[in-house]
N, C-alpha and C positions, 0 to 999 in steps of 0.2 A: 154786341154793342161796344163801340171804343171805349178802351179802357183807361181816356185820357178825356174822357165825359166830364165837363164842367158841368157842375156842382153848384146850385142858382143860390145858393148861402151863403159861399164867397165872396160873389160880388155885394151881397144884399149887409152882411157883415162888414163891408169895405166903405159901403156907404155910411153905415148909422157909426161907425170908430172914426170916421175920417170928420164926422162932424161935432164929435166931442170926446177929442184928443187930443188937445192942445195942452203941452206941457207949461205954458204957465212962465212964472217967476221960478220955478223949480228947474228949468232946462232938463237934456236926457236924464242927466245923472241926478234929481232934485231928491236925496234920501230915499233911492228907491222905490220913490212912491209914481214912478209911471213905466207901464210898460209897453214895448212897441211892438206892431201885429203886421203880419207881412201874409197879405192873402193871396193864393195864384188866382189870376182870371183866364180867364175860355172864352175864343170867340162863339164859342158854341151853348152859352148862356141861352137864358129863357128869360127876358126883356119882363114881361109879367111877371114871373116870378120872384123877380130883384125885390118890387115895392110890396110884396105881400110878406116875404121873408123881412123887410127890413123893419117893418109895422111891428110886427110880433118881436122881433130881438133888440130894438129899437127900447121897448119895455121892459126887457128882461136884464141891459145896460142899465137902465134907469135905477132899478131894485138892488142890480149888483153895488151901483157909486153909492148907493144909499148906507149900503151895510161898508163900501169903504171911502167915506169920502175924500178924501186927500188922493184918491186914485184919480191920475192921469193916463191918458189910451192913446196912441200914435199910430198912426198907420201908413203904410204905403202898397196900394192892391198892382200889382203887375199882370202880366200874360204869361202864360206859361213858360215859352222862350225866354223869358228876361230872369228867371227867378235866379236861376245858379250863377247870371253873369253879376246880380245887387247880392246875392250873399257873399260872393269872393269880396265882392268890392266892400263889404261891411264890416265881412271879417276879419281882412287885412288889416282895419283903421280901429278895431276891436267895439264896434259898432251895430253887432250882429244882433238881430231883432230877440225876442223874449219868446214869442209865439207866432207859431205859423199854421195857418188852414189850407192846408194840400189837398189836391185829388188823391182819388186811391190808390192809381197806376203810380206815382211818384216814386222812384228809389231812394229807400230809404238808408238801404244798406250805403248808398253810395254819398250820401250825402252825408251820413253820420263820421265816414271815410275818412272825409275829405275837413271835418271839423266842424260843421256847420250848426249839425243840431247833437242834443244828448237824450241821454235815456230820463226816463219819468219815473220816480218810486214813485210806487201806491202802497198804501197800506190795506192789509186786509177790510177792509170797512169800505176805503175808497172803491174799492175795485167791485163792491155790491152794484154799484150806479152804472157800470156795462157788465152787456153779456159774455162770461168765461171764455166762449170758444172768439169771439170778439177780440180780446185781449188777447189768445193766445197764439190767432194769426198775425199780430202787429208785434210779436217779439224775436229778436236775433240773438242767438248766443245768452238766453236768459233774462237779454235788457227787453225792456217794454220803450219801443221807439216810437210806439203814438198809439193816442186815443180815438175811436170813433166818436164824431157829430150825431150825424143823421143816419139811416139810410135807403137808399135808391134804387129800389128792386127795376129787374129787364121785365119787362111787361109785352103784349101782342097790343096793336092801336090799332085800329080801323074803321071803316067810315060804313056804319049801319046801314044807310040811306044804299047802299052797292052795296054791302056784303053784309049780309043779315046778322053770320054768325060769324065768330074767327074760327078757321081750321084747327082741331084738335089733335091733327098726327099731320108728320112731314110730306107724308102719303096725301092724305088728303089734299095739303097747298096744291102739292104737282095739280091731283085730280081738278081742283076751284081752277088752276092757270089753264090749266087744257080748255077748259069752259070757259076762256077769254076774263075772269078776273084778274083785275092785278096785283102783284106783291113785290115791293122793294127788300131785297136782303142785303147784308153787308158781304164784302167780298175782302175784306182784310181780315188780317189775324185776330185780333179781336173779336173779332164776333165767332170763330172758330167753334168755342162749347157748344153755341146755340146747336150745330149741327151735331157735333161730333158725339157729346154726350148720350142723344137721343139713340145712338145707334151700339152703346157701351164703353165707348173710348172714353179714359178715364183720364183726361188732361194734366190733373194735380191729383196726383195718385196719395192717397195716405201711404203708412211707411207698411201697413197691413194688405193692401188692396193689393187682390190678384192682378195679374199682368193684362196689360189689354192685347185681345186677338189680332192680329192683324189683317183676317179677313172685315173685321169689324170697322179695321179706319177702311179698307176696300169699299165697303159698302157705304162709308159717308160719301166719302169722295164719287162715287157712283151717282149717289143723291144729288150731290152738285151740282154735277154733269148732267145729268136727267133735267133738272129745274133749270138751268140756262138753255134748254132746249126749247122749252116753253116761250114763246113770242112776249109775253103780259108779264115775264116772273122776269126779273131784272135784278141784276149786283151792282151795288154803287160801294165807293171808297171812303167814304163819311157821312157822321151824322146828320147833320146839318141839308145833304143831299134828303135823307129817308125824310126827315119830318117837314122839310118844305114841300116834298113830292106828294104826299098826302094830305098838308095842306091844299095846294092846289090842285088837287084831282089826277094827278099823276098813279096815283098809287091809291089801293083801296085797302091794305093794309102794309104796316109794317113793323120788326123790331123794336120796344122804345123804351126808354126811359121814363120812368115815374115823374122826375123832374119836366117833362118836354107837356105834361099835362094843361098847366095855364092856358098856352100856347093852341093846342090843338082844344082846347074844350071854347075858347075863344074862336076860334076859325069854322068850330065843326057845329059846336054845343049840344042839344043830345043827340047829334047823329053819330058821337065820339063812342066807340065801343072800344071795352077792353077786355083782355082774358089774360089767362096764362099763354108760356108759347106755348108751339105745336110739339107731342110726346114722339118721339121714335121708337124704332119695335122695342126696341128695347127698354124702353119707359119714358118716363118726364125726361124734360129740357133741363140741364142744373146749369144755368147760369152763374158767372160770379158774380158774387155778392158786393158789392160797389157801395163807398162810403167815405164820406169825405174826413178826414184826420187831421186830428190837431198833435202839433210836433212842437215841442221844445227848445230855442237855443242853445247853445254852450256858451255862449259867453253870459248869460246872467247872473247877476247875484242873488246869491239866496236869497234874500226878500225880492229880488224882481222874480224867481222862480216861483217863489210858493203863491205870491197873488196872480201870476201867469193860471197855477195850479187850481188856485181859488175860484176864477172864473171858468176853466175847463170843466170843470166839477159841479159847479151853479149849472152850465146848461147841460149837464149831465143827471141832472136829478129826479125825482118820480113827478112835481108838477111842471117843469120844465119842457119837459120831453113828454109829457102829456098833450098838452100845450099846442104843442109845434106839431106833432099828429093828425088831432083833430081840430086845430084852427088854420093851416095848411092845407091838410085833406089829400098829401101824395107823398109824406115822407113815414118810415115809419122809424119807432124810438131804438135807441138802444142800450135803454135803460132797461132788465128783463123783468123788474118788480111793475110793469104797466099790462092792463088787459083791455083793449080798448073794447067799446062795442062796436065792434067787428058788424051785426046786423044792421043797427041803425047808417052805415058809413059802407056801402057797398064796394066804394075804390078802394077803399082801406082793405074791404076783405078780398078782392083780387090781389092784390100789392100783397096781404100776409101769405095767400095763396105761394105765387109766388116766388116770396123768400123762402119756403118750407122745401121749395127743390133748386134754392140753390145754392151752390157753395163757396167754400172760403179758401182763398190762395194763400198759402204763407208768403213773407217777404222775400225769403229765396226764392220762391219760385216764379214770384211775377220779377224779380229781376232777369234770371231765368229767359222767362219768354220775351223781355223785353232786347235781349240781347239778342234774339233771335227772331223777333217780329218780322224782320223784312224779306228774312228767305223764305217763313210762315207760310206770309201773305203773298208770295209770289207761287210758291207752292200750288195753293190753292188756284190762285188766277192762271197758272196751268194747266188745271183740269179746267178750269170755267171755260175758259178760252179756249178749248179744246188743243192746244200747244204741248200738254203731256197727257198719257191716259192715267185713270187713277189706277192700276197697276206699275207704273213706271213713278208714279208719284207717294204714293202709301209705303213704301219701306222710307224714304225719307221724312214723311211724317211718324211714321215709327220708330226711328231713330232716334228722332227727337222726345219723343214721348218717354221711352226707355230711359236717354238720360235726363229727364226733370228731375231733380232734387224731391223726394216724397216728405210730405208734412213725416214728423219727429225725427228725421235724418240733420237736424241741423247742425252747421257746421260750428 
């Protein structure tokens, strides 16, 4: 799944602050009592999900001004190409927003660099309201450079009515495409764990984890190559391709986003199935874990910081994030003091499914891959395209794999 997956809270946050964030007689600087929010957009949003998300936080705005009222909220939501060109521009003029709501894939390291944004103390107490390892993939050098919102487990979607069940093993798909079903897959880097994982390749290696074999990336890239053989089993280069495709009868499953749910439950309704993805011999899929983060300016003042803080922490709380869960119905919390009922809420308990195999990149390391996405992704469309064999291609995905920065190596 792109790891540059707009996040439908964004925009739905972008809406309900842009409508009651008017500074007032107080202007930017009015005694600290307004702070401004600077949210990325995606064109790869989920149109339904904007007004479902913005209902619910829309409320939770209300409750916050209540407990502060002299608080003013500003906003201005961009696309993702424009974010780094309005932060230079802001911070030059010392202008630079309070708070910002990023995708996951965002570097952070890069922009903390460059002055943009700062680190967050939390206090022991604070830091009950997310989960530990949560935190402790969002830190560089001991700073804590963002908090998690929501988040948005890689789920399998497909259309019941054609495919009864979703395939359980990578095996299997081949076997459903040979029998003329269809399946959309990603062919960029990004979506790389989905495969690689299943077969033992251990993409974000802890600092403890054995080495991975290299007949083991052999055999993903194998997989690849096998499933592009298949007439009905197709690679596309973004999201936006996968979940129109299976909207329209293109595709009878594929890849997806917990967020892409509205969307597809509105096009399919219950012909809309979901599971976990497909297990490789080597076990489950461990997808990353994807979640939208809220990040901090440098230029605030202390009182613009700590009410920035205040409200990060409001939708951080046990009925907050209870809340958003189960009146959503496709995010899950990550707050760890919540248990939802998992039985009564069947998405929920695919979605917890899930998160349970997959996992977390530290900030090195998706800088890391991000610095190296393109020869990744070409990599891979090597073997798909039959242009390299995965023999000639697997020491260079091994290469790379060897020098990933391992979680507690940091620098």
């Amino acid at each position: 799944m792109a790891q540059s997956r707009f996040l439908a809270v964004v925009l739905s946050l972008s809406g309900l602050l842009s409508g009651c964030g008017s500074a007032g007689n107080n202007g930017l600087f009015g005694w600290g009592r307004t702070i401004t929010v600077l949210a990325e957009l995606s064109s790869r949003a989920d149109p339904i999900e904007h007004a479902r998300v913005k209902a619910l936080l829309e409320e939770e705005v209300r409750e916050f001004k209540r407990i502060n009222p002299q608080l003013n909220i500003r906003l201005r939501a961009l696309p993702s190409d424009r974010i780094e060109q309005e932060l230079s521009y802001r911070t030059k003029r010392g202008l630079g927003p309070d708070l910002m709501l990023l995708a996951s894939n965002r570097d952070l390291i890069d922009l903390q660099d460059k002055g943009y944004i700062s680190p967050v103390q939390l206090s022991s107490q604070e830091q009950v309201n997310f989960r530990g390892s949560f935190l402790g993939h969002l830190r560089h050098r001991g700073q804590q450079l963002a908090v998690p919102l929501l988040v948005f487990p890689s789920l399998a979607c497909f259309d019941r009515k054609r495919l009864p069940q979703s395939p359980q093993t990578l095996a299997e798909l081949i076997r459903l495409g040979q029998q003329k079903h269809s399946f959309g897959l990603s062919s960029n880097s990004d979506g790389l764990d989905e495969v690689m994982s299943g077969f033992g390749v251990t993409l974000f290696p802890e600092k403890t984890a054995p080495a991975t074999q290299k007949d083991q990336v052999l055999q993903a890239l194998r997989w690849y190559r096998e499933a592009n053989l298949q007439p009905t089993i197709s690679f596309v280069d973004n999201d936006e391709e996968l979940r129109q495709g299976l909207i329209a009868g293109r595709f009878e499953w594929v890849p997806c986003s917990s967020g892409w749910l509205p969307t597809l439950e509105r096009a399919l309704g219950a012909n809309l199935g979901l599971a976990v993805l497909p297990a490789g011999p080597e076990g489950p899929t461990k997808t990353i874990l994807r979640m939208p983060l809220w990040v901090f300016g440098a230029q605030s003042s202390p009182r613009q910081r700590q009410l920035a803080k205040q409200f990060v922490l409001f939708t951080a709380n046990i009925v907050n994030q209870r809340n958003m869960a189960l009146e959503l119905g496709n995010v899950l919390p990550v707050n760890p003091s919540i248990a939802l009922p998992l039985k009564a809420y069947p998405t929920l308990a695919v979605m917890d499914a899930a998160t349970k195999d997959s996992i977390l990149a530290t900030l090195e390391q998706k800088k890391f891959l991000q610095q190296n996405a393109e020869k990744v992704g070409n990599w891979v469309n090597y073997v798909i395209s039959g242009v390299q064999s995965p023999n000639v291609v697997a020491p260079h995905i091994q290469s790379l794999i060897d020098a990933m920065p391992a979680m507690g190596n940091h620098p």
